[in-house]
PDB file of N, H, CA, C and O in Angstrom:
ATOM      1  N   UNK A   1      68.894  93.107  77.252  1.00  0.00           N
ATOM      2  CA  UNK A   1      70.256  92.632  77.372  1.00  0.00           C
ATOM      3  C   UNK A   1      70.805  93.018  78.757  1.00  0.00           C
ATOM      4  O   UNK A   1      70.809  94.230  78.973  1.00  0.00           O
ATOM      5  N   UNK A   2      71.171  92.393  79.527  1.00  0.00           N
ATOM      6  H   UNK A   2      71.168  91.409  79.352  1.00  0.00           H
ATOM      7  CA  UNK A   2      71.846  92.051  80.476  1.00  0.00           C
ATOM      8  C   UNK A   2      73.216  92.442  80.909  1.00  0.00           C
ATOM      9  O   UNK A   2      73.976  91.556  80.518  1.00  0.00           O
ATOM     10  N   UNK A   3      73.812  93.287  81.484  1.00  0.00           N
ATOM     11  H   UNK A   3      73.195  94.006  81.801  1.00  0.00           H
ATOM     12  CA  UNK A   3      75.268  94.058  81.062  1.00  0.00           C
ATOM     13  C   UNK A   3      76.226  93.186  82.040  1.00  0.00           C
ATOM     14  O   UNK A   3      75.817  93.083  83.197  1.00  0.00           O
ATOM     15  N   UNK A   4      77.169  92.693  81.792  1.00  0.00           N
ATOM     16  H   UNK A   4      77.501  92.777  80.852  1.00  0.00           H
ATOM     17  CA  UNK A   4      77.938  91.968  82.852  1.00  0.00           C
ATOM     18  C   UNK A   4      78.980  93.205  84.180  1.00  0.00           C
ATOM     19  O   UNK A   4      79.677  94.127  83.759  1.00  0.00           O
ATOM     20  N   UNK A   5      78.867  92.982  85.255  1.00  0.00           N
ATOM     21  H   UNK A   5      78.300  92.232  85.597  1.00  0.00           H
ATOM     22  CA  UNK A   5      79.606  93.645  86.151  1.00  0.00           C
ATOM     23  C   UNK A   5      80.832  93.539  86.279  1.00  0.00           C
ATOM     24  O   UNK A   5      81.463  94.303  87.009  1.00  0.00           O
ATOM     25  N   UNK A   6      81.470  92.437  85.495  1.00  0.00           N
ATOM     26  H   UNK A   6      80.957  91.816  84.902  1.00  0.00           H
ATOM     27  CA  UNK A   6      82.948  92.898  85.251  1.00  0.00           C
ATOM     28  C   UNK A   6      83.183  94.124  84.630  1.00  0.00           C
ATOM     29  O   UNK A   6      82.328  94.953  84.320  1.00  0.00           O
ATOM     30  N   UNK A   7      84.762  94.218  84.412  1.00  0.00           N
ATOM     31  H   UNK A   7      85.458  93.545  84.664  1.00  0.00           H
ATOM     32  CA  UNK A   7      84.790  95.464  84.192  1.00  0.00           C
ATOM     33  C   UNK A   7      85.635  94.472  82.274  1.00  0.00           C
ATOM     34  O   UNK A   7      85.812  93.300  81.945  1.00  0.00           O
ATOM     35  N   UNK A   8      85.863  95.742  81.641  1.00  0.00           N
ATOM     36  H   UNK A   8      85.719  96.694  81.908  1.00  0.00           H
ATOM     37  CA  UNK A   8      86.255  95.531  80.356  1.00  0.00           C
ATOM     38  C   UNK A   8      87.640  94.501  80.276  1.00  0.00           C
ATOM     39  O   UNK A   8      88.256  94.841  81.286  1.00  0.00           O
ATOM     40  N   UNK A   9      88.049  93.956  79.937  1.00  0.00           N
ATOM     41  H   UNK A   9      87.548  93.680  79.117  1.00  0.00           H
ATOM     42  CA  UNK A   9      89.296  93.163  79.604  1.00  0.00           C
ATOM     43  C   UNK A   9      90.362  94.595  78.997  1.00  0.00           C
ATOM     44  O   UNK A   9      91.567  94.434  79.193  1.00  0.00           O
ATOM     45  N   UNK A  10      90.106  95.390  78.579  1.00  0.00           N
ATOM     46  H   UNK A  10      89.127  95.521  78.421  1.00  0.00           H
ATOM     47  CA  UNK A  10      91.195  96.599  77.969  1.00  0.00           C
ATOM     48  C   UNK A  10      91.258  97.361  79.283  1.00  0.00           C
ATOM     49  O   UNK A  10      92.328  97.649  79.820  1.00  0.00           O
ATOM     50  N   UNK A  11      89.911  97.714  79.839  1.00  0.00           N
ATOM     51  H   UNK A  11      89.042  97.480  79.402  1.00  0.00           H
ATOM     52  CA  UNK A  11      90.198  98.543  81.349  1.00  0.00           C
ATOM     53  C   UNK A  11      90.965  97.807  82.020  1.00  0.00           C
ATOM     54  O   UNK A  11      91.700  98.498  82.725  1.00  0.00           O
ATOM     55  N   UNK A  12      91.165  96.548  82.148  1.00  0.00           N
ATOM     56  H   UNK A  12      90.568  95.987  81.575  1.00  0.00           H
ATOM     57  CA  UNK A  12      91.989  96.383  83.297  1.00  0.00           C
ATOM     58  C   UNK A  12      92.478  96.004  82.488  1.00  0.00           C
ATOM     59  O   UNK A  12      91.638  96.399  81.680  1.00  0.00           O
ATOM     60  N   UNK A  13      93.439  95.350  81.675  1.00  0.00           N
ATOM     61  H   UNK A  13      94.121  95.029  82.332  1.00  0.00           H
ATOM     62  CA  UNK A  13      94.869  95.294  81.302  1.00  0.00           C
ATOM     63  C   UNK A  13      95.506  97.034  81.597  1.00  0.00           C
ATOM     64  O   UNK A  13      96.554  97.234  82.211  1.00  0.00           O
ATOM     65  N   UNK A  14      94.598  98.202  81.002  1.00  0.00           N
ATOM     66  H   UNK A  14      93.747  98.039  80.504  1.00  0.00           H
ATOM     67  CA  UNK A  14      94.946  99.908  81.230  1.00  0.00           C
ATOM     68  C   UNK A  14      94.970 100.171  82.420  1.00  0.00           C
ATOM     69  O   UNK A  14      95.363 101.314  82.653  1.00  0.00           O
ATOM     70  N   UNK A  15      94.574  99.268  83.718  1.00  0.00           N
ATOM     71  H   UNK A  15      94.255  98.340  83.529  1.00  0.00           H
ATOM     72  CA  UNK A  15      95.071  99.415  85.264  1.00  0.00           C
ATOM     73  C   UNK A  15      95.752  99.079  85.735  1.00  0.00           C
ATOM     74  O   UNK A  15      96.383  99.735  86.563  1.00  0.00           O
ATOM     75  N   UNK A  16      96.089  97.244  85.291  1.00  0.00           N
ATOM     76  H   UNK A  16      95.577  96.711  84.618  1.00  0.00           H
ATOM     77  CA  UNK A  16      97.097  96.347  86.097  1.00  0.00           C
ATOM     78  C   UNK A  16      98.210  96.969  85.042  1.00  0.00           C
ATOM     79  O   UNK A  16      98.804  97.877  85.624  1.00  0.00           O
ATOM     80  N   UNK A  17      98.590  96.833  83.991  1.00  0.00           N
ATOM     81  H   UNK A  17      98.108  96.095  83.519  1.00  0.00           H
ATOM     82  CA  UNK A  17      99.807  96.999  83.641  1.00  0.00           C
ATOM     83  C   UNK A  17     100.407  98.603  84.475  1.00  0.00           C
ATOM     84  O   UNK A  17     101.580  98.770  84.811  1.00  0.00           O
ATOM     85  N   UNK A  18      99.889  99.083  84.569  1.00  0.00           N
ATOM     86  H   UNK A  18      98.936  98.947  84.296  1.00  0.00           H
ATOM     87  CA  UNK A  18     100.682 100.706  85.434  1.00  0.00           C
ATOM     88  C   UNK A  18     100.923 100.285  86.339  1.00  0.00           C
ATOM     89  O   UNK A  18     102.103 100.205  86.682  1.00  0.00           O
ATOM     90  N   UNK A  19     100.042  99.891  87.020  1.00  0.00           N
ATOM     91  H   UNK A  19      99.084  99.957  86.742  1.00  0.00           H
ATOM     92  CA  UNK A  19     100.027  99.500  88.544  1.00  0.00           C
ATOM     93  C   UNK A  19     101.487  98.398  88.944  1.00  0.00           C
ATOM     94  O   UNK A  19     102.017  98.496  90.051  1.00  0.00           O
ATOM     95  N   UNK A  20     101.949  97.497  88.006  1.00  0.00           N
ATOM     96  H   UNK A  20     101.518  97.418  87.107  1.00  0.00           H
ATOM     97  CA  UNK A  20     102.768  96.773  87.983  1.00  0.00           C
ATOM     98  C   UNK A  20     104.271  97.860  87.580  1.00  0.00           C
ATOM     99  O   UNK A  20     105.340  97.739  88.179  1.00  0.00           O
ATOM    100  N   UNK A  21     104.092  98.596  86.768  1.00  0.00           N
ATOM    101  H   UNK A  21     103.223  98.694  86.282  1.00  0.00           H
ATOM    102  CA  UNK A  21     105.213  99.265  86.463  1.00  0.00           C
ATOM    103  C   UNK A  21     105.718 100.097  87.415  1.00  0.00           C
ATOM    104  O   UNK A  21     106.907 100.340  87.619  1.00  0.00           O
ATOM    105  N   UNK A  22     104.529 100.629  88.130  1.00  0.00           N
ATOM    106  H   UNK A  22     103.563 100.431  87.964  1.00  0.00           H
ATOM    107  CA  UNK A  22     105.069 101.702  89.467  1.00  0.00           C
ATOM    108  C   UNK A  22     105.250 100.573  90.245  1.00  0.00           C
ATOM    109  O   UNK A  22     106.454 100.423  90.454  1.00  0.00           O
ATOM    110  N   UNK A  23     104.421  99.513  90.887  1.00  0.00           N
ATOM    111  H   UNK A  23     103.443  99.635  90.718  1.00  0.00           H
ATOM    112  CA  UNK A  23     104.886  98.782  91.589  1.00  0.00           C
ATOM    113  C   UNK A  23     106.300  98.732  91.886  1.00  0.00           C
ATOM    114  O   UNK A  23     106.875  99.219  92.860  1.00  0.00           O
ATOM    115  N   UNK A  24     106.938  97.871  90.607  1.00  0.00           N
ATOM    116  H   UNK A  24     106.470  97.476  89.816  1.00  0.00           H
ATOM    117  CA  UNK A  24     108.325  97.579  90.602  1.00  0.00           C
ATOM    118  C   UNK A  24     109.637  98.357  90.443  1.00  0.00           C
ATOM    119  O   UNK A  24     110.718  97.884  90.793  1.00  0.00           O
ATOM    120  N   UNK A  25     109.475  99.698  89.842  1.00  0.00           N
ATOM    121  H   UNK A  25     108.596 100.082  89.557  1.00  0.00           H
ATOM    122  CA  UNK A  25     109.972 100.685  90.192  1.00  0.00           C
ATOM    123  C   UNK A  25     110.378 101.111  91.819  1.00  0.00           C
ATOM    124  O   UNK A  25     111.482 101.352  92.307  1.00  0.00           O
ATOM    125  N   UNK A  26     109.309 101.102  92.304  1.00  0.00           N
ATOM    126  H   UNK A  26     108.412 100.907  91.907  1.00  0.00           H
ATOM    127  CA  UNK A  26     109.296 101.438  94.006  1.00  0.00           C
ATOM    128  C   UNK A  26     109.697 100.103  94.709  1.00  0.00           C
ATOM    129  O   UNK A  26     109.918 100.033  95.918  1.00  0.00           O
ATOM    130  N   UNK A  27     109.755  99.297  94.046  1.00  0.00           N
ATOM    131  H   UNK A  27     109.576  99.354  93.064  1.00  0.00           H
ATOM    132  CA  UNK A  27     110.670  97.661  95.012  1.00  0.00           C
ATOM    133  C   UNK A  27     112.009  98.208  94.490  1.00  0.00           C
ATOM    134  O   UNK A  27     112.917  98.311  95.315  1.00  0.00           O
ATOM    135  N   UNK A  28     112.168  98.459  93.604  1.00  0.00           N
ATOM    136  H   UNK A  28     111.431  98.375  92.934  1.00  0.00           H
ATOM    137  CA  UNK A  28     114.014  98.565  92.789  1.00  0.00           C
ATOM    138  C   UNK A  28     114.177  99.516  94.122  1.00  0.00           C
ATOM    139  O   UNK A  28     114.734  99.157  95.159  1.00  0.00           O
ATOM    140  N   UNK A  29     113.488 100.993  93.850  1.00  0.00           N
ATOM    141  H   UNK A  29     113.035 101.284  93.008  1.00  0.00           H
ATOM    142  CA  UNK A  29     113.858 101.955  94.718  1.00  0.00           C
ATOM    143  C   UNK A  29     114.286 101.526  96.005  1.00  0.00           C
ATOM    144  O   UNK A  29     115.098 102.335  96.452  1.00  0.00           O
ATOM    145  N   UNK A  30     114.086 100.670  96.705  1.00  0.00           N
ATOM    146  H   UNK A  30     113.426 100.013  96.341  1.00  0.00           H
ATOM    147  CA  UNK A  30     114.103 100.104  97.958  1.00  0.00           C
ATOM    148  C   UNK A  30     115.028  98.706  97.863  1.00  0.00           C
ATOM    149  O   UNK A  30     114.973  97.773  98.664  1.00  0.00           O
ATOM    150  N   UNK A  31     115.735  98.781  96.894  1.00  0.00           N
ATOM    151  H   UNK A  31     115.780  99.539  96.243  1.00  0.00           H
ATOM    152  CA  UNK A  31     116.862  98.159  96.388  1.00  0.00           C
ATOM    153  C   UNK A  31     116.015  96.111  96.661  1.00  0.00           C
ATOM    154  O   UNK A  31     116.320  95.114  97.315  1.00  0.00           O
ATOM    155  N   UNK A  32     115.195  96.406  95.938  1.00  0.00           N
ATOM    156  H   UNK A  32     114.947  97.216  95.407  1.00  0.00           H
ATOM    157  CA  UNK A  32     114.525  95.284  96.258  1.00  0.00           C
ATOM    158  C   UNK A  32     114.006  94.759  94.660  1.00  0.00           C
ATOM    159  O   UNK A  32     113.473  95.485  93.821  1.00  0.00           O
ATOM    160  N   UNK A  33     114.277  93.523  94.536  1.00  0.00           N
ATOM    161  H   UNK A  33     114.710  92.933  95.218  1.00  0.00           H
ATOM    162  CA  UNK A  33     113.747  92.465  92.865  1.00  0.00           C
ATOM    163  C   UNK A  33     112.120  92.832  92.928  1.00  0.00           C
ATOM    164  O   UNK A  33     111.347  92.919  93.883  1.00  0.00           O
ATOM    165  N   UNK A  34     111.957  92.991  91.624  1.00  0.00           N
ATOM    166  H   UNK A  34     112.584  92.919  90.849  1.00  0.00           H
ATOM    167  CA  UNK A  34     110.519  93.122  91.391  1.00  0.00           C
ATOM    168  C   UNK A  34     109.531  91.751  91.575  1.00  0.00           C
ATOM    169  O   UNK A  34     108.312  91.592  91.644  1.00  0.00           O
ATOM    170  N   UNK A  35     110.693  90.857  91.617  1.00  0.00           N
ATOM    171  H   UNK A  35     111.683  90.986  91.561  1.00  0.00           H
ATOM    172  CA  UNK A  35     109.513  89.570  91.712  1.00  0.00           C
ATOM    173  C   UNK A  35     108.975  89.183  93.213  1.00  0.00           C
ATOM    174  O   UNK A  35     108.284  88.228  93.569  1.00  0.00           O
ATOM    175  N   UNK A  36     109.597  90.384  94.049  1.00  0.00           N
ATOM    176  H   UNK A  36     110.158  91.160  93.760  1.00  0.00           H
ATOM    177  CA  UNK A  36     108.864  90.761  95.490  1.00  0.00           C
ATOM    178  C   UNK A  36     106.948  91.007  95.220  1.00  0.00           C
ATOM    179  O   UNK A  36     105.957  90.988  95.951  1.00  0.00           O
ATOM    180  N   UNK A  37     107.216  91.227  93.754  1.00  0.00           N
ATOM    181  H   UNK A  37     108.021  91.243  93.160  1.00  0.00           H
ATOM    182  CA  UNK A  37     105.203  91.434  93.791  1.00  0.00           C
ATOM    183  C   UNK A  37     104.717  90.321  93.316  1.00  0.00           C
ATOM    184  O   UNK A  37     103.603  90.406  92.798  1.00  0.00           O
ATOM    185  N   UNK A  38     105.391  88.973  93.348  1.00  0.00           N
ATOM    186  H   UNK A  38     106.296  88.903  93.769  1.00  0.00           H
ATOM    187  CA  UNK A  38     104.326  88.390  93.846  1.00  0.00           C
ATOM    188  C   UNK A  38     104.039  87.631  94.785  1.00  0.00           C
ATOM    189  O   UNK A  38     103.483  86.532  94.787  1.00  0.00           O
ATOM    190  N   UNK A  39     104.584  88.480  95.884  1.00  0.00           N
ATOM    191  H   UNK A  39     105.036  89.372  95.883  1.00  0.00           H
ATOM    192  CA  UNK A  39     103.652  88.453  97.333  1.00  0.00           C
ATOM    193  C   UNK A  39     102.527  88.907  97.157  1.00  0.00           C
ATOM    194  O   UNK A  39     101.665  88.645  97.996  1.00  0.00           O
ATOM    195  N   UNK A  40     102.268  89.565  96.232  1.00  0.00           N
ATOM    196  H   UNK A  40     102.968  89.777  95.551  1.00  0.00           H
ATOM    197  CA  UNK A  40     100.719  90.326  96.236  1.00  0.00           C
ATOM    198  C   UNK A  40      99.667  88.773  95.948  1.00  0.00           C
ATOM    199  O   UNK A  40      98.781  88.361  96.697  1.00  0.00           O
ATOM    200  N   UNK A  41     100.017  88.307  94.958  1.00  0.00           N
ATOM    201  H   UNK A  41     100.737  88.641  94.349  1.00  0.00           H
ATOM    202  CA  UNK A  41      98.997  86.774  95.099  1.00  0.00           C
ATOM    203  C   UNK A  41      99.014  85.884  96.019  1.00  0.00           C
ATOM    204  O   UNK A  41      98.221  84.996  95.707  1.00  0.00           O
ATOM    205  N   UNK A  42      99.621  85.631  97.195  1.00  0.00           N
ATOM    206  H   UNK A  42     100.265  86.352  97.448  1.00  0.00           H
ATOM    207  CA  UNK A  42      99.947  85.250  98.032  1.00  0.00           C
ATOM    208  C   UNK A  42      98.667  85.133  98.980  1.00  0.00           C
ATOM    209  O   UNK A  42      97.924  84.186  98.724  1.00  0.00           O
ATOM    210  N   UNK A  43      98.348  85.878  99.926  1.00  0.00           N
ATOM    211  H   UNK A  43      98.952  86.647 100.134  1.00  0.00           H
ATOM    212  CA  UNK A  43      97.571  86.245 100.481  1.00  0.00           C
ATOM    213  C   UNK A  43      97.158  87.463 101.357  1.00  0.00           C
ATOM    214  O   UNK A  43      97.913  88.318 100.894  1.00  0.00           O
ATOM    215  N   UNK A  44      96.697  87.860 101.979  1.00  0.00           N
ATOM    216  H   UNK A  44      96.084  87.166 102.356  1.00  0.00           H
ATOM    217  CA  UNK A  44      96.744  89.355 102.527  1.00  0.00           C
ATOM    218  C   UNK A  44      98.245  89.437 103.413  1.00  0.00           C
ATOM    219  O   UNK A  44      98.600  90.616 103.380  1.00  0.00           O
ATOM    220  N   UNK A  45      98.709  89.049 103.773  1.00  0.00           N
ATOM    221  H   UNK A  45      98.420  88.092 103.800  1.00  0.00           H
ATOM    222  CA  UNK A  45     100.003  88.633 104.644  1.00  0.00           C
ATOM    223  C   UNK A  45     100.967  89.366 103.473  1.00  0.00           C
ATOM    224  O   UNK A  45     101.789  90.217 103.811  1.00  0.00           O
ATOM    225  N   UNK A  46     100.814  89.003 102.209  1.00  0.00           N
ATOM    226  H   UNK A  46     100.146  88.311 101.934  1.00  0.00           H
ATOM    227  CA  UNK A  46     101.653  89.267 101.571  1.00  0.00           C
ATOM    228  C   UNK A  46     101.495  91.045 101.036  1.00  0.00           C
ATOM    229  O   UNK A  46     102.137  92.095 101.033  1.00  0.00           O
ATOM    230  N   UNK A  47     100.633  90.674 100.765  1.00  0.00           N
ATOM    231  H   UNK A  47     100.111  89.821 100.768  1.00  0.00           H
ATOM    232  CA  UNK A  47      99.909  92.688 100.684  1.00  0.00           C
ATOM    233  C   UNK A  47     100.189  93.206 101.478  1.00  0.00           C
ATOM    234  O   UNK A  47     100.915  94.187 101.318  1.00  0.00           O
ATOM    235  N   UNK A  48      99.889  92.933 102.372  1.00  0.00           N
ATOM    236  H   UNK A  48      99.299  92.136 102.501  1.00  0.00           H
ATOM    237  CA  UNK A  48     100.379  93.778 103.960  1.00  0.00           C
ATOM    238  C   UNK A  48     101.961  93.996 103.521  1.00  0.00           C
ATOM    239  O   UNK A  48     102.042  95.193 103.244  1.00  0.00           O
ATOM    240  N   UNK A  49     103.073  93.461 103.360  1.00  0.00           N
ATOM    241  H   UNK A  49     103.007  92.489 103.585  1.00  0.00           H
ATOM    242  CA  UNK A  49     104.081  93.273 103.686  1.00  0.00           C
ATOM    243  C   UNK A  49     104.904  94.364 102.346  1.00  0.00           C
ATOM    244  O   UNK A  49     105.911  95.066 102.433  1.00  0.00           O
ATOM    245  N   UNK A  50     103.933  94.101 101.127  1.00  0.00           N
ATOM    246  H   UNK A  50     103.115  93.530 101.057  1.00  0.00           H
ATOM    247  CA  UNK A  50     104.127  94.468  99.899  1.00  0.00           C
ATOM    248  C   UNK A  50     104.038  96.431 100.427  1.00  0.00           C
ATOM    249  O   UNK A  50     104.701  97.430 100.147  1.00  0.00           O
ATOM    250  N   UNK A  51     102.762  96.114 101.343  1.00  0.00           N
ATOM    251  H   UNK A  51     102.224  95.302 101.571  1.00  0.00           H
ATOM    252  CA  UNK A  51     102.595  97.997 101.395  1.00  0.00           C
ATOM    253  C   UNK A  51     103.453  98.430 101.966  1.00  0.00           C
ATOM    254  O   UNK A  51     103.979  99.461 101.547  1.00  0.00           O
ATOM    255  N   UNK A  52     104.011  97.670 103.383  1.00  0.00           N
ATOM    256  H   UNK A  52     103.584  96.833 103.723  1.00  0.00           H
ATOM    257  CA  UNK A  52     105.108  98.183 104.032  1.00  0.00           C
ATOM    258  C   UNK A  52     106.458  98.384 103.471  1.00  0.00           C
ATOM    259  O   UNK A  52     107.210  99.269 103.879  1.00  0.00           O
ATOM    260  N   UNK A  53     106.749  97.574 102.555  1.00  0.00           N
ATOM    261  H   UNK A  53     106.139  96.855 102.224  1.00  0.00           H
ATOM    262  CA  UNK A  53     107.908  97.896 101.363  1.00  0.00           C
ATOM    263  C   UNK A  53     107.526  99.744 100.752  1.00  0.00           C
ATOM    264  O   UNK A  53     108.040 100.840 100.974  1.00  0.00           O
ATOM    265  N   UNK A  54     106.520  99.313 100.030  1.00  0.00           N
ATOM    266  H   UNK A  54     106.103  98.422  99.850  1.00  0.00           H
ATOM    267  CA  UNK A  54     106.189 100.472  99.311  1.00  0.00           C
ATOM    268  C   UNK A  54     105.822 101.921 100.130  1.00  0.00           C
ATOM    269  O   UNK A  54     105.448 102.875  99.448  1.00  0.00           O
ATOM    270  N   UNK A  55     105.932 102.056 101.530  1.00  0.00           N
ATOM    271  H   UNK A  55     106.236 101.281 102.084  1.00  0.00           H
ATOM    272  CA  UNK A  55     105.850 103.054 102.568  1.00  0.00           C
ATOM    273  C   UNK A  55     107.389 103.308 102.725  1.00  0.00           C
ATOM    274  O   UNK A  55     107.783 104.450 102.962  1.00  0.00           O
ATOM    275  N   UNK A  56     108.313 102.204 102.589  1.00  0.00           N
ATOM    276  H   UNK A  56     107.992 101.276 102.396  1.00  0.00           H
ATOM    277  CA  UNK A  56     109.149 102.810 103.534  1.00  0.00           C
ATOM    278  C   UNK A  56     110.374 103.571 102.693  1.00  0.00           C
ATOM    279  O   UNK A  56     110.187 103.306 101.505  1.00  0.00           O
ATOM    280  N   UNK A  57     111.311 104.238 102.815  1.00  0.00           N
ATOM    281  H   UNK A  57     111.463 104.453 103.780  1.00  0.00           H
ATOM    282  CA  UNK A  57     111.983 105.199 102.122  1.00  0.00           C
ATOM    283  C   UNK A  57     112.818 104.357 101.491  1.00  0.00           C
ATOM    284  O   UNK A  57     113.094 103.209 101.841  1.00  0.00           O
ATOM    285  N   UNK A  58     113.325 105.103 100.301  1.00  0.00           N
ATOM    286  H   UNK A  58     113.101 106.035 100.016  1.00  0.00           H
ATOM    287  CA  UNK A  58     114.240 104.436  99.309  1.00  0.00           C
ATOM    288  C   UNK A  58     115.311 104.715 100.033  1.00  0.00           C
ATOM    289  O   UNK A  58     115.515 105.383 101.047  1.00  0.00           O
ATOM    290  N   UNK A  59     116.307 103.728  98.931  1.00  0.00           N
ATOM    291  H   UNK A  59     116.142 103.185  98.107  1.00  0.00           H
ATOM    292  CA  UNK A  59     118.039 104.030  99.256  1.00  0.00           C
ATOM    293  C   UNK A  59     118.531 104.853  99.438  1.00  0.00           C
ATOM    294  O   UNK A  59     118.448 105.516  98.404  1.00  0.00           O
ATOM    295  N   UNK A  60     119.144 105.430 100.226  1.00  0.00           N
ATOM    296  H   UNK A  60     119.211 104.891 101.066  1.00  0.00           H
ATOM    297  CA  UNK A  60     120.532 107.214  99.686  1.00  0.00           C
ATOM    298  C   UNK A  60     120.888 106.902  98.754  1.00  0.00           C
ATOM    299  O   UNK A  60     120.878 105.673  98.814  1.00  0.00           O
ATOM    300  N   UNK A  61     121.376 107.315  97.454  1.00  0.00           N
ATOM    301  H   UNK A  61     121.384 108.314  97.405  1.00  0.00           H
ATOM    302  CA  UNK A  61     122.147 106.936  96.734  1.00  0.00           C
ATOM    303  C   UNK A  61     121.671 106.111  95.319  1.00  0.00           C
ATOM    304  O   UNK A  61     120.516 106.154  94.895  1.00  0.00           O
ATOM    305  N   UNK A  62     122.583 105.487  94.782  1.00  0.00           N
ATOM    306  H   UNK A  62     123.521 105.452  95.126  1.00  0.00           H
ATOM    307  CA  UNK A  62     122.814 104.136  93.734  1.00  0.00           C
ATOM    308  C   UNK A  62     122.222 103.573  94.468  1.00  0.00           C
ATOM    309  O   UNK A  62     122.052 103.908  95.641  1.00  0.00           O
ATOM    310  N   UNK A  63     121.696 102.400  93.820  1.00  0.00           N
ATOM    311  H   UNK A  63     121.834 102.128  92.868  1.00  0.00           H
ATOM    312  CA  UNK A  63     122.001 101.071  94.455  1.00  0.00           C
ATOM    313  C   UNK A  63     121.960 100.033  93.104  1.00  0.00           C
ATOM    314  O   UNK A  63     121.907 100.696  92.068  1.00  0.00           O
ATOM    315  N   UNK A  64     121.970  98.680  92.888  1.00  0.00           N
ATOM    316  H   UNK A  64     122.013  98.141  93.730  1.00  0.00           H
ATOM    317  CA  UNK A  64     122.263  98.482  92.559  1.00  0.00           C
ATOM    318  C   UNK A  64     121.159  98.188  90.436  1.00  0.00           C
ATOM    319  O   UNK A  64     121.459  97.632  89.380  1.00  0.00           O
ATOM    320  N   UNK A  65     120.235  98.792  90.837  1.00  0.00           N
ATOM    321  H   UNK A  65     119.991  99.244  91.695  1.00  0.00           H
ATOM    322  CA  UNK A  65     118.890  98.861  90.167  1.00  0.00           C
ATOM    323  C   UNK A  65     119.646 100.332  89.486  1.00  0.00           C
ATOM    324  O   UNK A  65     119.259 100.146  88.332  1.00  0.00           O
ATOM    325  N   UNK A  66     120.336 101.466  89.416  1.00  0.00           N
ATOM    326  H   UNK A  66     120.650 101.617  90.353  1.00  0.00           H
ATOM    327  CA  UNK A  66     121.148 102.614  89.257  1.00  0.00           C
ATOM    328  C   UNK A  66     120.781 103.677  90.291  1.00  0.00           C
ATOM    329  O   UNK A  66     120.690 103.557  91.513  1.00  0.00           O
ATOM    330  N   UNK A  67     120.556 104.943  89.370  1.00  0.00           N
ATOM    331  H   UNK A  67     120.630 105.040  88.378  1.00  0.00           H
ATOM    332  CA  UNK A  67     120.412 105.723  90.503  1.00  0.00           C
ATOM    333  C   UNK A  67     119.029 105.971  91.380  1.00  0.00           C
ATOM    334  O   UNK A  67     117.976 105.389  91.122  1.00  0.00           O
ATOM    335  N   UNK A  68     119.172 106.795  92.311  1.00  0.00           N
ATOM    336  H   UNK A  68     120.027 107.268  92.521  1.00  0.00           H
ATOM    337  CA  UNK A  68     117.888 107.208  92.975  1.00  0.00           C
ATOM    338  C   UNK A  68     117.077 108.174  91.909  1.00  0.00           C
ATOM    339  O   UNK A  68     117.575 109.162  91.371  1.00  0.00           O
ATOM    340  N   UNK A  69     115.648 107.666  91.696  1.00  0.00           N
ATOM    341  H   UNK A  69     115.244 106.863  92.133  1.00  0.00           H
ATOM    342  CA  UNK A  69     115.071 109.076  90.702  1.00  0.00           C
ATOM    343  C   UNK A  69     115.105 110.379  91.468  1.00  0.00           C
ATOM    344  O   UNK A  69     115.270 111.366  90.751  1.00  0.00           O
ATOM    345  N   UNK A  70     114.968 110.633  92.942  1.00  0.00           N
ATOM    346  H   UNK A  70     114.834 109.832  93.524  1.00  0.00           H
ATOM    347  CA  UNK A  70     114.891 112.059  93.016  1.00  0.00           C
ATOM    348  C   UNK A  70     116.493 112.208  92.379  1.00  0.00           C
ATOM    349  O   UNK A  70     116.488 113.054  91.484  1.00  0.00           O
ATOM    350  N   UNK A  71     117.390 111.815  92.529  1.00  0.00           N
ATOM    351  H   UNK A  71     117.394 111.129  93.256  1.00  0.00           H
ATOM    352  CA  UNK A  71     118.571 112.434  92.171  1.00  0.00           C
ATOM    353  C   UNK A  71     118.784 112.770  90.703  1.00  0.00           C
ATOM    354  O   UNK A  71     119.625 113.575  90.303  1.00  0.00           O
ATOM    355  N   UNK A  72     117.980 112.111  89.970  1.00  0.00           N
ATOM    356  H   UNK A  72     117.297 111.457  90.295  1.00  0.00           H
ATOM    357  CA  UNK A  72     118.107 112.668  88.454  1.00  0.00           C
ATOM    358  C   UNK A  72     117.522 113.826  88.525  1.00  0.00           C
ATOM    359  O   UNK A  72     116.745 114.266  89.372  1.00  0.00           O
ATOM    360  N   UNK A  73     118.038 114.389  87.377  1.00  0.00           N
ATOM    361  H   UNK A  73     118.670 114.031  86.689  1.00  0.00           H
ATOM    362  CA  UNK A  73     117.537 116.348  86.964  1.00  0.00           C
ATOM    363  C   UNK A  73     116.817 115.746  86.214  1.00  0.00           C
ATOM    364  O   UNK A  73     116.049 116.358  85.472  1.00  0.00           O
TER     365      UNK A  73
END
């Protein structure tokens, strides 16, 4: 028997779904709509652009997504 090199259909639903949740968390943080990820299907242009979001520092403050998480206890 022959093992296929994909990976499991449960492993990756158990990768992409996190990966999407932090994703969009860290667009809010940056006071930015989550449907900014899907630039990620886009093409590398869009990845590129997606990482530079996700590098660069969140809001001071509120914004309009609520507060900043470091500011919660």
């Amino acid at each position: 028997m022959v093992r296929s090199p994909s990976p499991s259909p449960s492993w990756a639903i158990g990768c992409v779904l996190p990966f999407i949740r932090v994703a969009v968390r860290r667009l809010h943080d940056t006071d930015r709509s989550g449907y900014w990820l899907f630039m990620f299907l886009l093409s590398i242009v869009g990845q590129i652009v997606l990482l530079v979001f996700f590098c660069l520092k969140g809001t001071a403050g509120e914004n309009r997504f609520g507060p900043a998480p470091s500011a919660q206890g």
